[in-house]
TIGULO-581217 format. One line per field, with one value per residue (C-alpha): residue number from 1; y, z, x. Coordinates in nm, 3 decimals. Example, Ala and Ser with C-alpha at 12.3 -4.5 7.8 and 13.67 -1.06 7.14 Angstrom:
2
pos [1:2] .
c2 [-0.450:-0.106] .
c3 [0.780:0.714] .
c1 [1.230:1.367] .
END
This chain:
421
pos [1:2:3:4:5:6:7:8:9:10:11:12:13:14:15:16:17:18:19:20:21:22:23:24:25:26:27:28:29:30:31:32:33:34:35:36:37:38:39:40:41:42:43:44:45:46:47:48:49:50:51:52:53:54:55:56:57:58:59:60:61:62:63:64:65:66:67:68:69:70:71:72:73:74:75:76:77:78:79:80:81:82:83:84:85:86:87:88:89:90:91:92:93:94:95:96:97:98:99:100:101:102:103:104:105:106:107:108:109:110:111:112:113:114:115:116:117:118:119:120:121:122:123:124:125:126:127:128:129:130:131:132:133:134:135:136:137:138:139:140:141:142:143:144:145:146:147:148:149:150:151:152:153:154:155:156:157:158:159:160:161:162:163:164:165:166:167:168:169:170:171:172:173:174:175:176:177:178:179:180:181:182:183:184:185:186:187:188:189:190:191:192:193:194:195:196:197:198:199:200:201:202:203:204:205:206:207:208:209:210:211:212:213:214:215:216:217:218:219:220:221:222:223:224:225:226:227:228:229:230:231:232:233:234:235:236:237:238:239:240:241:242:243:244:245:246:247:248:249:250:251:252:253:254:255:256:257:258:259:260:261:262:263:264:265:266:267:268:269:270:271:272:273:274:275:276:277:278:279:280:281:282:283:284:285:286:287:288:289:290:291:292:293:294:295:296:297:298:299:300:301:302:303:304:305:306:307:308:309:310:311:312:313:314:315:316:317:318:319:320:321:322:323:324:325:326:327:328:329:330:331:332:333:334:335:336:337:338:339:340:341:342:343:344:345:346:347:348:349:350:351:352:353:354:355:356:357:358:359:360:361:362:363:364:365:366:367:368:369:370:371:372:373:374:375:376:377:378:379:380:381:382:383:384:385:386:387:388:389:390:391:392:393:394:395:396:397:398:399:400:401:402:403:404:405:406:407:408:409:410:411:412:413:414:415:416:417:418:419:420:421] .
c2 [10.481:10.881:11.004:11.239:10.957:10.930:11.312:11.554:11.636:11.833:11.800:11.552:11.179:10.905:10.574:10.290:9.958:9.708:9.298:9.353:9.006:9.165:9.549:9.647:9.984:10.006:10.290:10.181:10.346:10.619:10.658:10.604:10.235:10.064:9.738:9.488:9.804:9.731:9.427:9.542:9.602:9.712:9.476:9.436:9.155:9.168:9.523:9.828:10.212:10.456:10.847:11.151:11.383:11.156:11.147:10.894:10.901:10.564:10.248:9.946:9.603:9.531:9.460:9.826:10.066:10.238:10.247:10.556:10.838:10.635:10.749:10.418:10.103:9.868:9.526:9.366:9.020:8.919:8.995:9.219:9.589:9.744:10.143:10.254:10.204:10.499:10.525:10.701:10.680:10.681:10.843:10.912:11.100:11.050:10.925:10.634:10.326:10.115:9.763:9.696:9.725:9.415:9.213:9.432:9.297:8.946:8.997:9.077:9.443:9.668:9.952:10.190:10.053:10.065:10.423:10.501:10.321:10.607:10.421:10.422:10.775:10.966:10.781:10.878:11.224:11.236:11.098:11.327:11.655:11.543:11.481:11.750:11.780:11.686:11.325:11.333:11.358:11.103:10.838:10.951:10.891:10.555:10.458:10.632:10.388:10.112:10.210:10.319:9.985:9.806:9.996:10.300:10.612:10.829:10.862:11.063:11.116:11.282:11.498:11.354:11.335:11.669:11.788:12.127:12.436:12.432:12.056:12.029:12.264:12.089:11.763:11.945:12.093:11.798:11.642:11.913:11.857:11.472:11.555:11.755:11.538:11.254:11.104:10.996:11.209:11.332:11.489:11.660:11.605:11.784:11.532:11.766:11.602:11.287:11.281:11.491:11.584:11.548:11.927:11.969:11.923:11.819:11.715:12.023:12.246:12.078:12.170:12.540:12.511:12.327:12.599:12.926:12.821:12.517:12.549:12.887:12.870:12.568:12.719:13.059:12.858:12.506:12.618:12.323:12.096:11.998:11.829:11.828:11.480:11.361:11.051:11.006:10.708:10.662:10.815:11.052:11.291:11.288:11.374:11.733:11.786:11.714:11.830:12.217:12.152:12.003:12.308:12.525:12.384:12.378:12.752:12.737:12.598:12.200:11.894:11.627:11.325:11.086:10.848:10.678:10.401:10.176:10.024:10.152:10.270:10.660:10.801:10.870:10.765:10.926:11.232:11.190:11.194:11.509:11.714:11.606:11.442:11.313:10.967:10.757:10.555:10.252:10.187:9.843:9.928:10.101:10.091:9.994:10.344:10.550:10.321:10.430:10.813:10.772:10.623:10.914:11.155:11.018:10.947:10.698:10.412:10.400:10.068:9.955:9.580:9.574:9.795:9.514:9.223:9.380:9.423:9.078:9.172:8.997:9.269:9.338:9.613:9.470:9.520:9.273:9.441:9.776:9.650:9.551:9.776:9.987:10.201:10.308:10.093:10.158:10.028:10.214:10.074:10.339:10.276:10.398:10.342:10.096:9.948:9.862:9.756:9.974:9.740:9.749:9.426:9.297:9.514:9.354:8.988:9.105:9.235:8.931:8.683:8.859:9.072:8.862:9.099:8.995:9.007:9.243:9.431:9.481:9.638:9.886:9.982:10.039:10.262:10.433:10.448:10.543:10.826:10.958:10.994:11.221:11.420:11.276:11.063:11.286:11.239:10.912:10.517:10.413:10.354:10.573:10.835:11.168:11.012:11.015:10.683:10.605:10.182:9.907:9.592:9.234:8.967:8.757:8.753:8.755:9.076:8.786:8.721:9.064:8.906:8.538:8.566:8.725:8.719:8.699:9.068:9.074:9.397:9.392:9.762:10.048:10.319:10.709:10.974:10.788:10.705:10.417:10.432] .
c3 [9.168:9.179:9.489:9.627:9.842:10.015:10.228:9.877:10.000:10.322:10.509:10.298:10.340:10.207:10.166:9.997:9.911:9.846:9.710:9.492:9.327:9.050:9.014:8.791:8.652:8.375:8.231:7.885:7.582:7.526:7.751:7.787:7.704:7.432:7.298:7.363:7.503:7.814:7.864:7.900:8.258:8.180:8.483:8.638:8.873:9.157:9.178:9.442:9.448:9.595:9.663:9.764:9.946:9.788:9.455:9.257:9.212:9.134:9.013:8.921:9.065:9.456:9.445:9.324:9.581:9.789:10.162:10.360:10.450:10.391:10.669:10.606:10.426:10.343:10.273:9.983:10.111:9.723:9.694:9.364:9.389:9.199:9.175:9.372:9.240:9.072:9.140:8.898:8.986:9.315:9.521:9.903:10.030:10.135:10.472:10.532:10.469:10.181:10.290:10.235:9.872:9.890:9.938:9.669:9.399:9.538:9.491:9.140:9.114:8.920:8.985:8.837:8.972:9.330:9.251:9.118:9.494:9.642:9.731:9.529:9.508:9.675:9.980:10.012:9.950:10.220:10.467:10.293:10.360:10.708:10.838:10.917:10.772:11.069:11.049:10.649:10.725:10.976:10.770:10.423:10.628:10.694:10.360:10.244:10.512:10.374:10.011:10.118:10.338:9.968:9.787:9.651:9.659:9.420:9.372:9.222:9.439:9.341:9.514:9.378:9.664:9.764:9.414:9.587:9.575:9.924:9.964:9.675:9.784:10.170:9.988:9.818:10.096:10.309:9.967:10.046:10.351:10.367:10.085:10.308:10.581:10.385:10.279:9.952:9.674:9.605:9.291:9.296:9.077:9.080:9.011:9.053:8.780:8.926:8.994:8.974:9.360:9.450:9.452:9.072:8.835:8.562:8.466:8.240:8.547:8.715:8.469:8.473:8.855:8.805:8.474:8.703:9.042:9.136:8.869:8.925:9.294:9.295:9.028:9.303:9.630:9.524:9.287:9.383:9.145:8.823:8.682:8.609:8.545:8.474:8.470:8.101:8.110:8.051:8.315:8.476:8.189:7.819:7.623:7.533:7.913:8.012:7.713:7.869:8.192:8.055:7.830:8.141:8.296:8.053:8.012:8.416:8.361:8.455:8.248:8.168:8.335:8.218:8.310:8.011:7.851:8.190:8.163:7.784:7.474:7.510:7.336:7.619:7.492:7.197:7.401:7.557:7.284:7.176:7.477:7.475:7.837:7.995:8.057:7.981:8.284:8.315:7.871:7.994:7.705:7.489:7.066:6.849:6.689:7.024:7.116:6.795:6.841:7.253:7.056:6.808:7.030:7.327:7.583:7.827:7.899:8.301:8.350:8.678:8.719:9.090:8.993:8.731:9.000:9.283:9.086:9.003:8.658:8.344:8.147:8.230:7.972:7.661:7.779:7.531:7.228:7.360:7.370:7.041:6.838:7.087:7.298:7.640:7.892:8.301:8.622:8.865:9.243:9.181:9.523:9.696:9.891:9.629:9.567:9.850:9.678:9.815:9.668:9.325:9.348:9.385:9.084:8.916:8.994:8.847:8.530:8.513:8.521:8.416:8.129:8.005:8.101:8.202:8.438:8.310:8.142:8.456:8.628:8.375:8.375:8.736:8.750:8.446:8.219:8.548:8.645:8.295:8.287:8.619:8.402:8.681:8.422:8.460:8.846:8.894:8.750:8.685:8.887:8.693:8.809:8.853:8.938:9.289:9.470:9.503:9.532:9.730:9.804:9.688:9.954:9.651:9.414:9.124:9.059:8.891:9.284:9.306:9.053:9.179:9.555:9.534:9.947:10.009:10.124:9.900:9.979:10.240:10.259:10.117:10.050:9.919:9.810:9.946:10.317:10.471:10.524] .
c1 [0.722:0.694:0.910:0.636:0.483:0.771:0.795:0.781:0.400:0.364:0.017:-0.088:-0.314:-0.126:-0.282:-0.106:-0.322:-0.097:-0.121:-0.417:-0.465:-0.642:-0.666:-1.039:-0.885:-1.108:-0.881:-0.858:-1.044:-1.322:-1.605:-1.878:-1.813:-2.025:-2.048:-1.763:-1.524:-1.790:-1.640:-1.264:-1.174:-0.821:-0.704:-0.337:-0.246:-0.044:-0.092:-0.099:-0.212:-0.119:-0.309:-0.226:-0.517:-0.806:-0.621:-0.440:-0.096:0.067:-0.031:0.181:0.363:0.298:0.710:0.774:0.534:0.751:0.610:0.783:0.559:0.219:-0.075:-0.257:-0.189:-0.438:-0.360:-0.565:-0.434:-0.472:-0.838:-1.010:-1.031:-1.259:-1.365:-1.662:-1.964:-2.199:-2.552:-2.726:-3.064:-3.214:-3.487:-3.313:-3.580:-3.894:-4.065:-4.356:-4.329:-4.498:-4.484:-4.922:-4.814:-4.595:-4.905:-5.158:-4.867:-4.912:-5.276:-5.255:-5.294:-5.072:-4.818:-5.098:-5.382:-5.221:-5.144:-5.531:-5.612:-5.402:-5.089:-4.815:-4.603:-4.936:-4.900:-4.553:-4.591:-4.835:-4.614:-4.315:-4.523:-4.593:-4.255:-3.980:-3.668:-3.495:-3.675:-3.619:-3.241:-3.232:-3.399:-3.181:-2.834:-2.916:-2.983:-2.684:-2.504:-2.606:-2.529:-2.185:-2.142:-2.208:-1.970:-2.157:-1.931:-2.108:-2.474:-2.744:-3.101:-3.412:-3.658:-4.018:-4.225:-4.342:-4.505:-4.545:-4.313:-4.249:-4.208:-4.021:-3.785:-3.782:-3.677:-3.411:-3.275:-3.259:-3.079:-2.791:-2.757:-2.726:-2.477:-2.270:-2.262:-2.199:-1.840:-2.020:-2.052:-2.451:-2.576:-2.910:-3.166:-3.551:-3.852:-4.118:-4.275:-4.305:-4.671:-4.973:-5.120:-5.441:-5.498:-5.456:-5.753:-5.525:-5.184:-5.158:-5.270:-4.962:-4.702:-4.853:-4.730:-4.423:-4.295:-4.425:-4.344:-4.143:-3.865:-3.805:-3.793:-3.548:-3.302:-3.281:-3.296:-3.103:-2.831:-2.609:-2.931:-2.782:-3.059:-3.404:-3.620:-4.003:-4.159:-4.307:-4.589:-4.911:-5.160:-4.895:-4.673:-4.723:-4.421:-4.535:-4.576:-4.253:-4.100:-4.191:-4.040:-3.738:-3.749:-3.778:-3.527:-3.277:-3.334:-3.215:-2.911:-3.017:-2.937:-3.228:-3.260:-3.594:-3.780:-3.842:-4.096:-4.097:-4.415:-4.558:-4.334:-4.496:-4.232:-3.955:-3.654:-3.705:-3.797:-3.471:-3.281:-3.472:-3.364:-3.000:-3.079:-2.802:-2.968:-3.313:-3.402:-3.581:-3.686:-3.839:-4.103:-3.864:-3.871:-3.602:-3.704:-3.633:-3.308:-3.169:-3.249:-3.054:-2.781:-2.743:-2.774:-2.519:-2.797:-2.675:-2.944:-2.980:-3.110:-3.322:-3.348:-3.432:-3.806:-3.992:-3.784:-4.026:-4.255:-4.312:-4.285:-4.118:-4.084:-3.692:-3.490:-3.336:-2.971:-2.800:-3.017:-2.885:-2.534:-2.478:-2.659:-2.323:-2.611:-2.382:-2.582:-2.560:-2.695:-2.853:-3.081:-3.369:-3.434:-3.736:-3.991:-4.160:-3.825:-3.649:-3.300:-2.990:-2.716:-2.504:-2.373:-2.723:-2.845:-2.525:-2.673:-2.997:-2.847:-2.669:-2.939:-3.241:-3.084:-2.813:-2.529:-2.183:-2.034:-1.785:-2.019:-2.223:-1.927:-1.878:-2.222:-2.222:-1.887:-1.783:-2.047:-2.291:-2.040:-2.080:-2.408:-2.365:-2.082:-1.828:-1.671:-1.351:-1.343:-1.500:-1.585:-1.215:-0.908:-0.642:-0.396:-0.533:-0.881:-1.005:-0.918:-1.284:-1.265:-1.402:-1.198:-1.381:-1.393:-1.279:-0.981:-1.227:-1.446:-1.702:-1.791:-1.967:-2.252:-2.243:-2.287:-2.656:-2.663:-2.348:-2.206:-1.897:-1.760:-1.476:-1.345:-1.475:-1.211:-1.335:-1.147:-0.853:-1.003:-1.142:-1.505] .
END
């Protein structure tokens, strides 16, 4: 045990955790983790941590922590600890609600169709343009809340639902806001092209708007956005479309984030791999062809189980295909306001049991190989020293519980950057 815990750091946080029964460090080999390095968890029993000001500083034997000068201990009463849990792929603001839809997919109709009906992601962005950033806010902390209640500590959200320069950039800064407000760590992404409004003749007419207007207004006004995304399908962005903004945007200093092949293989993931994007989301309809080409080129494969499971749909990604031919594979909610999910461990029981993951390898997905995809890979997704002591305590001594209690709220304490939230 390092002596500094015990008085060498002045003005300093000190929180010890003490009698972990099992301790999920997930600190061993490279990252992102790929094939069966996704299922090693790196774990130590019987263990306690200790940080200093948010960061880690000690791990090792329960017996061997030394207590003096600690601000806060937090007893683990021999349950799992495992680190927070990364979100890569959400959509936290937006106003309206969408609950009529529930019934149209009872009914038989499909995502598209209830889109071409002028629900779907229009509705929304009506509602979104309506409502003032004041009443965005309000509504985006308590879903952040609830994520951070479940255990997410890190997490990526979108704009998307303003498709308008001066919506966009409302969206965006209610995003910054929220993020500095928030104990949880935000990343910013722009979705302009998530969409084509009402007001545009044509999807290329939209780009032309998005290239000259939006992109350059949100690089000068939202310099805090790292990345850039577009939703690649059938009936909303072709590949050459979003190929100029992500082109664009690249030249603005974003990364590329895509959605990717979710309900037709049009080419995304191959796209993806293309623009050096940072992650594919969603590859539901995905070809060997364009898997191969993401795992070439180092794209991580953002998966979204909780979108086809609302959907009513069977058509889940091929996880364990992605997995062994050693494609990095992560978890993400994408919740919005069509997808109402909000919870990693429930994403984890999805992966689980519709997409044949472990356990084990759900975990990893949803911590280190998510925070690499957000380039927080370095900061965040593993419980090692010099990492931030981003964790949540199991109400379980086996991380396994997080997957096999689907309604069962498994997380006891949530702990980020070294505080109890």
């Amino acid at each position: 045990m390092p002596s500094a815990p015990r008085g060498g750091y002045l003005l300093t946080h000190t929180l010890i955790v003490t009698n972990i029964g099992s301790l999920c460090t997930l600190g061993r080999g490279p990252v992102p983790r790929t094939g069966e390095a996704m299922s090693d968890l790196a774990i130590q029993e019987d263990a306690a941590l200790v940080s200093v000001d948010g960061e880690i500083v000690w791990i090792g034997p329960t017996d061997e922590v030394e207590w003096a000068g600690a601000n806060e201990i937090l007893d683990a009463r021999g349950c799992a600890v495992v680190p927070g849990f990364v979100d890569p792929h959400t959509h936290l603001v937006w106003a309206g609600s969408r609950e009529r839809e529930l019934e149209m997919r009872i009914q038989g109709l499909s995502y598209m169709e209830i889109m071409a009906a002028g629900g779907g992601i229009h509705a929304t962005v009506a509602a979104t343009r309506a409502a003032s950033e004041q009443d965005l806010a309000i509504a985006a902390i308590a879903r952040l809340d609830r994520m951070l209640a479940a255990g997410t500590t890190t997490l990526e959200a979108k704009s998307g639902y303003g498709l308008s320069k001066d919506a966009e950039l409302k969206c965006l800064r209610v995003l910054r806001d929220v993020a500095r407000r928030s104990s949880a760590t935000i990343v910013g992404t722009y979705l302009g092209a998530h969409a084509v409004p009402k007001e545009f003749p044509s999807a290329d007419a939209y780009v032309d708007d998005i290239v000259a207007e939006q992109l350059p207004a949100v690089a000068a006004e939202e310099g805090w956005v790292r990345y850039c995304d577009a939703f690649v399908e059938q009936g909303v962005f072709t590949v050459e479309q979003a190929e100029r903004v992500f082109e664009n945007a690249k030249r603005m200093g974003m990364g590329v984030r895509v959605h990717a092949d979710e309900f037709a293989d049009t080419g995304g993931a191959a796209l993806a791999a293309r623009v050096g994007a940072a992650s594919a989301d969603h590859l539901a309809a995905s070809s060997d062809d364009g898997l191969e080409a993401m795992r070439k080129a180092g794209v991580i494969a953002v998966l979204l189980p909780g979108t086809p499971f609302v959907l009513r749909s069977k058509a889940y990604p091929r996880a364990r295909d992605m997995i062994s031919m050693g494609l990095p594979v992560a978890l993400a909610t994408d919740l919005n306001p069509n997808c109402m999910v909000d919870s990693m461990p429930f994403v984890m029981s999805l992966a689980c049991l519709q997409m044949g993951m472990t356990p084990a390898e759900a975990l990893t997905a949803s911590t280190i190989n998510a925070a690499e995809s957000l380039g927080l890979g370095h900061r965040v997704g593993s419980l090692v020293v010099g990492k931030r002591a981003d964790l949540v305590v199991v109400d379980a001594p086996d991380y396994r519980h997080l997957a096999y209690n689907i309604n069962h709220d498994m997380v006891r304490t949530v702990v980020k950057e070294g505080r109890i939230v």
